[in-house]
DRENBADREN-176569 format. One line per 4 residues: their letters; for each residue x, z, y of C-alpha. Coordinates in Angstrom, 1 decimal. Layout:
N
A> X:Z:Y  ...;
***
This chain:
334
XXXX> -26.7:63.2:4.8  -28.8:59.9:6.1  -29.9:57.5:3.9  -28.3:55.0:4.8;
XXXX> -25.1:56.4:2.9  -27.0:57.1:-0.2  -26.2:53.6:-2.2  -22.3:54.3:-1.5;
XXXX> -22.1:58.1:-2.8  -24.0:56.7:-5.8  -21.9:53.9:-6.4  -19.0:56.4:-6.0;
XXXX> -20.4:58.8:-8.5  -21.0:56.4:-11.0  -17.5:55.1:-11.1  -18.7:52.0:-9.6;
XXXX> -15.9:49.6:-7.3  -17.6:49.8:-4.0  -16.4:47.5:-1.2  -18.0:47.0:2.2;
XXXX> -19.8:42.8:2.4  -17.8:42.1:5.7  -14.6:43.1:4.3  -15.0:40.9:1.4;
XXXX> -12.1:38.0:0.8  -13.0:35.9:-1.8  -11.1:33.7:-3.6  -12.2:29.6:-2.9;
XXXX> -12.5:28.2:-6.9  -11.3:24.8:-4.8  -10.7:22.8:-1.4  -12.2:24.6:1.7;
XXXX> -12.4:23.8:5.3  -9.5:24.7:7.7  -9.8:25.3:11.2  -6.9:24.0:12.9;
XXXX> -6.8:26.1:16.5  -3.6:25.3:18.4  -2.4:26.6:22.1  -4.0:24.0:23.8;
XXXX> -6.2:20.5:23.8  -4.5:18.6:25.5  -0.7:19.0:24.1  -0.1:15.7:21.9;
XXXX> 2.0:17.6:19.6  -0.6:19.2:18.3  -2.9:16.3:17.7  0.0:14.5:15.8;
XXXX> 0.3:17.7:13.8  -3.4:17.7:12.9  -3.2:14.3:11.1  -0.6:15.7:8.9;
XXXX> -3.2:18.1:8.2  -5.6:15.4:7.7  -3.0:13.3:5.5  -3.0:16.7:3.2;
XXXX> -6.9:16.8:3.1  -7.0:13.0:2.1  -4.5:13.8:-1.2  -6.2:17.5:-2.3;
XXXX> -9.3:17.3:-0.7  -11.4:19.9:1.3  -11.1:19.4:5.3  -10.0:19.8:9.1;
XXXX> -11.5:20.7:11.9  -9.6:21.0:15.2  -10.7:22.5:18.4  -8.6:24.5:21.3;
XXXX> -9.0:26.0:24.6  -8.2:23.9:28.0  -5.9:26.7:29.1  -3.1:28.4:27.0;
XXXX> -4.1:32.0:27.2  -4.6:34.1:24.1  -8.5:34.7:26.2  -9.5:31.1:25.8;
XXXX> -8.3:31.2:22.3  -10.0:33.8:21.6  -14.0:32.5:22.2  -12.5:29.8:19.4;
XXXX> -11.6:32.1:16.8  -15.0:33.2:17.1  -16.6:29.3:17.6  -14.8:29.2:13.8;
XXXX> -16.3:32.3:12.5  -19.5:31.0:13.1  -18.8:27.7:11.5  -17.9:29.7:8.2;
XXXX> -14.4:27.8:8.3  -12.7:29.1:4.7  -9.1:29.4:6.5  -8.1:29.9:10.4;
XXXX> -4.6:28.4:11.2  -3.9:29.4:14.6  -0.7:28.9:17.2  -0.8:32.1:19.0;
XXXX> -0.4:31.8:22.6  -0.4:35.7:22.7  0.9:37.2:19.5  -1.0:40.5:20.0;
XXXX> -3.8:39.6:22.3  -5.4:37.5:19.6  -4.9:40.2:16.9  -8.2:41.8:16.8;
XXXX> -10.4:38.7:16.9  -8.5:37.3:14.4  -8.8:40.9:12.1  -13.0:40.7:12.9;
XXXX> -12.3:37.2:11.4  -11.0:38.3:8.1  -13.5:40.9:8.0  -15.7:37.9:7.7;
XXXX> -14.0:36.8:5.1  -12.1:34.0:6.5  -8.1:33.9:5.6  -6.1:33.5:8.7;
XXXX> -2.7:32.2:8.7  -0.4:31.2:11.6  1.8:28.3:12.3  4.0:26.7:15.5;
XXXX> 3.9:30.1:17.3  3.3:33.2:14.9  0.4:36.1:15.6  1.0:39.3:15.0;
XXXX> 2.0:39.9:11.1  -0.5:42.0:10.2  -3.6:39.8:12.0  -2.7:36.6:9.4;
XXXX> -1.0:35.9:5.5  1.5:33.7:6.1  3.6:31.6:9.4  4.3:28.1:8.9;
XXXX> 7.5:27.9:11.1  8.4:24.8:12.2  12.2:26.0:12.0  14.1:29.2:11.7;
XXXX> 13.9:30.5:15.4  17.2:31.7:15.7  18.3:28.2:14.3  17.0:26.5:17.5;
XXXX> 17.7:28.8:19.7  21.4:28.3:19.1  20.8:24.8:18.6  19.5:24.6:22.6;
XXXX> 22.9:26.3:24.0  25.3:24.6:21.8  23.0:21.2:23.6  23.7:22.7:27.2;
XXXX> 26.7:23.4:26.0  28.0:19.8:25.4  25.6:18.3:27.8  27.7:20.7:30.8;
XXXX> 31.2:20.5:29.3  31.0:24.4:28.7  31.1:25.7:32.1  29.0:26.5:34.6;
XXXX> 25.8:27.4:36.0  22.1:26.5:33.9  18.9:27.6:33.9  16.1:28.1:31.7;
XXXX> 12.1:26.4:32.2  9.9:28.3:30.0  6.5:28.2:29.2  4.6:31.2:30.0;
XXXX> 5.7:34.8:30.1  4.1:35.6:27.0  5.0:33.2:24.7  6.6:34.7:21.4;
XXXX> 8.4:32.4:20.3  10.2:31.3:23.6  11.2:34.8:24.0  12.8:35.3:21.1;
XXXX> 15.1:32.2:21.7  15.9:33.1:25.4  16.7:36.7:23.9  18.8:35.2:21.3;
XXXX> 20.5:33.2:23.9  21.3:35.3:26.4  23.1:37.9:23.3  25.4:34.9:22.3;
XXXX> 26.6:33.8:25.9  27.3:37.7:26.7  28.9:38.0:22.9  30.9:34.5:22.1;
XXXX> 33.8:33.3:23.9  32.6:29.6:23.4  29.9:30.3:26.1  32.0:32.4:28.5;
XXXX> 31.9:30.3:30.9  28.5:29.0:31.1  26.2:31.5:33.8  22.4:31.4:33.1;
XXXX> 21.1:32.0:36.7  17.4:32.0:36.0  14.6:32.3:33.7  11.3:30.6:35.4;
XXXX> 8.3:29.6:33.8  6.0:26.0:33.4  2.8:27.5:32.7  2.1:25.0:30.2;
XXXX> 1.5:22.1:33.4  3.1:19.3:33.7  2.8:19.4:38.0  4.3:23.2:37.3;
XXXX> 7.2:22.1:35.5  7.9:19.7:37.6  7.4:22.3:40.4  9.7:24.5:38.8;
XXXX> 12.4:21.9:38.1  12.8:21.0:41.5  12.6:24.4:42.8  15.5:25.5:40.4;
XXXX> 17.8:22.0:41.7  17.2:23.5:45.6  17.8:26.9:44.5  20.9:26.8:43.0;
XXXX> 22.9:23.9:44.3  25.8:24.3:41.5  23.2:24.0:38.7  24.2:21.8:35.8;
XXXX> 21.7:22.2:33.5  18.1:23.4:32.2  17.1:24.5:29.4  13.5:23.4:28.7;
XXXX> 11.9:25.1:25.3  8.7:23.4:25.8  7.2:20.2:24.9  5.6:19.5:28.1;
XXXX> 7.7:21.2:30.2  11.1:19.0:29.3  9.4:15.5:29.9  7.9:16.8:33.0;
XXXX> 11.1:17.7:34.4  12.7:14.9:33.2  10.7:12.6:35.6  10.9:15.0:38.5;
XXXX> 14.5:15.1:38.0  14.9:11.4:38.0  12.8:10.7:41.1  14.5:13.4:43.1;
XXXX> 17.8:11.6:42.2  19.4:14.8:40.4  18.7:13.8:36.6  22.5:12.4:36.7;
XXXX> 24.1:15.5:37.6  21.5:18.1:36.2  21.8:17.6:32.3  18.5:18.3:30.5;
XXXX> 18.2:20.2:26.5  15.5:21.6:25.0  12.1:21.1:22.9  10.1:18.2:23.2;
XXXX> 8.7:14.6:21.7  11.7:12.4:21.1  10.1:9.3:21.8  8.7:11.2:25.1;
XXXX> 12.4:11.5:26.1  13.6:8.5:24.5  15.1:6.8:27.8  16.9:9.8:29.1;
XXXX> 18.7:10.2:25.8  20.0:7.2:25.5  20.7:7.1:29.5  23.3:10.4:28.8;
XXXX> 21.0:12.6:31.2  19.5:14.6:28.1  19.4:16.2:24.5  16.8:16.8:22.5;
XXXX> 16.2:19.3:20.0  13.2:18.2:17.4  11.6:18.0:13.9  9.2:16.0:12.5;
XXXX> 5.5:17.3:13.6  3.1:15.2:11.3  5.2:17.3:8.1  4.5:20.7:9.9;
XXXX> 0.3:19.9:10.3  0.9:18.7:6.5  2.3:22.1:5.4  0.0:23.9:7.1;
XXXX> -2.6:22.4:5.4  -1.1:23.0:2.1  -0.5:26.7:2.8  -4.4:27.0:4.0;
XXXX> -5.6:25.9:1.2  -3.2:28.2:-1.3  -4.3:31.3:0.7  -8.0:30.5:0.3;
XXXX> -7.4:29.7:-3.7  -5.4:33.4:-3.7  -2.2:31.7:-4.7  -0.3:32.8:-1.5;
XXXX> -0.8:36.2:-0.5  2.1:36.3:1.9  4.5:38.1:-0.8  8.2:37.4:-0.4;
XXXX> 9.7:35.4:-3.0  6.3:34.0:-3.6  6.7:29.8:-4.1  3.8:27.0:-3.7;
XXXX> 4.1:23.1:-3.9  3.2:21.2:-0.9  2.6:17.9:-2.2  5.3:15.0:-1.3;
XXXX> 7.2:17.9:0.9  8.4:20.0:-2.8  8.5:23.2:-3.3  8.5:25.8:-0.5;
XXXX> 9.4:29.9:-0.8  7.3:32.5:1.3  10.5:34.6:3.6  10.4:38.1:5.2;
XXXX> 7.4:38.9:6.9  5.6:35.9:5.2  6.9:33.5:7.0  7.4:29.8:5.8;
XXXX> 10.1:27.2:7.0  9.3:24.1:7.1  13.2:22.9:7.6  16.2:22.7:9.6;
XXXX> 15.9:20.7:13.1  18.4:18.0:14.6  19.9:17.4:18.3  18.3:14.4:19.0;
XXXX> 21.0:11.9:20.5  21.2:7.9:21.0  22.8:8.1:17.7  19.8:9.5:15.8;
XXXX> 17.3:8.4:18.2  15.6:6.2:15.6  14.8:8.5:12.7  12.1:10.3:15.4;
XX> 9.0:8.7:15.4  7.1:11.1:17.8;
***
């Protein structure tokens, strides 16, 4: 036996708790500092997200600090996690690019005794406590086709701009998707020809959304479920003189697509960003105090936003979205 194990069998003899320092959690006794680490710097969503976060801070106190890779790979996101464990942050809340990729980093961070949680695009469920979901994913997924749906009259051929190949939560609702047109007679008659992918660049999108209109001279519509990708589009669709017959739907700013809604070319599917950086912040903080531990059924007050419940698999809804039409166009102020 080395030495070096003799303090732990004598704890253990003696009846003594034993746990290991860099396993430690403890509880915060009050406001800590949250490091906000989204998918990428330059994305506006997330920097109108963070000053809900920073609204939060201002009523309960503690802070925010926000820093993200240039490139929205779980790799880059990784050297951050680790930036943030050498800041002694008190919680991590991160938007996964990868959901497993970033898993281990994010486990050495808790063995640190940082809290971790997740929120706009979930990590693997055993890497963090709780998800602050922007909206149930099968909600919007359903909400996008039902958009392409009216947008296209119910018939006939789309397609679908994604973000990257990896993304977890785009792949859930193109998986969901692609169940109800092969299940529900509504959709019978719509074809999804393709699946292609942004890479989270607007000159890519717009790449892409051009090379889907030559491609597939029948095409209708796209479904874009990405907040850069759908403006990006947009644009090259309008210069190339196709936005009139290629309908657009998907995920982005309203105001971004403000003119194309109310021209008829597009749809919009959206929910109100500053609230989701604001219950993120609240949730950060209830980890760090102990009073989430990611427990279904478990419940927590998130200031002017009420009460919210923790779900299966510790995730937390922030609420339902809309289709954003010229109708409703005013209620979306980003």
């Amino acid at each position: 036996m080395t030495t070096s194990r003799l303090p732990l069998v004598a704890a253990l003899l003696a009846g003594v708790a034993f746990a290991a320092p860099a396993m430690a959690q403890e509880c915060a006794t009050g406001p800590v500092t949250v490091g906000l680490l989204p998918k990428l710097d330059t994305d506006p969503y997330f920097q109108v997200a963070k000053g809900g976060a920073e609204d939060a801070a201002k009523e309960i106190g503690g802070s925010v600090v926000q820093a993200a890779p240039s490139q929205a790979t779980a790799e880059a996101q990784i050297e951050f996690i680790n930036n943030f464990v050498a800041q002694k942050v008190g919680v991590i809340a991160i938007a996964g690019n990868d959901a497993n990729a970033v898993a281990p980093a994010l486990k050495r961070a808790a063995k640190e005794g940082i809290r971790i949680i997740s929120y706009d695009s979930d990590v693997a469920a055993d890497a963090r406590t709780v998800f602050v979901n922007q909206v149930k994913g099968d909600s919007l997924a359903e909400m996008m086709l039902q958009s392409m749906h009216d947008l296209i009259g119910g018939e006939g051929e789309f397609a679908i701009l994604s973000s990257t190949a990896t993304a977890t939560n785009q792949n859930a609702w193109i998986d969901f998707m692609k169940q109800k047109i092969a299940s529900e007679e509504k959709y019978g008659k719509m074809k999804l020809v393709q699946v292609a992918y942004g890479e989270e660049s607007e000159q890519v999108n717009q790449q892409q959304a051009l090379a889907l209109a030559q491609a597939f001279p029948n095409l209708k519509g796209i479904i874009v479920p990405a907040g850069i990708g759908l403006p990006a589009a947009a644009r090259a669709l309008e210069q190339a003189g196709s936005l009139d017959k290629i309908k657009l739907t998907g995920l982005a700013p309203a105001t971004l697509m403000k003119k194309y809604i109310e021209a008829g070319q597009a749809q919009d599917i959206w929910w109100n960003v500053t609230d989701l950086g604001y219950l993120t912040y609240h949730a950060a903080q209830a980890v760090a105090q102990c009073k989430l531990t990611g427990k279904e059924g478990e419940s927590f007050t998130a200031g002017r936003l009420g009460e919210y419940k923790v779900g299966t698999s510790g995730e937390i809804v922030l609420g339902p979205a809309k289709i954003v039409t010229p109708e409703n166009l005013a209620e979306f102020k980003f």
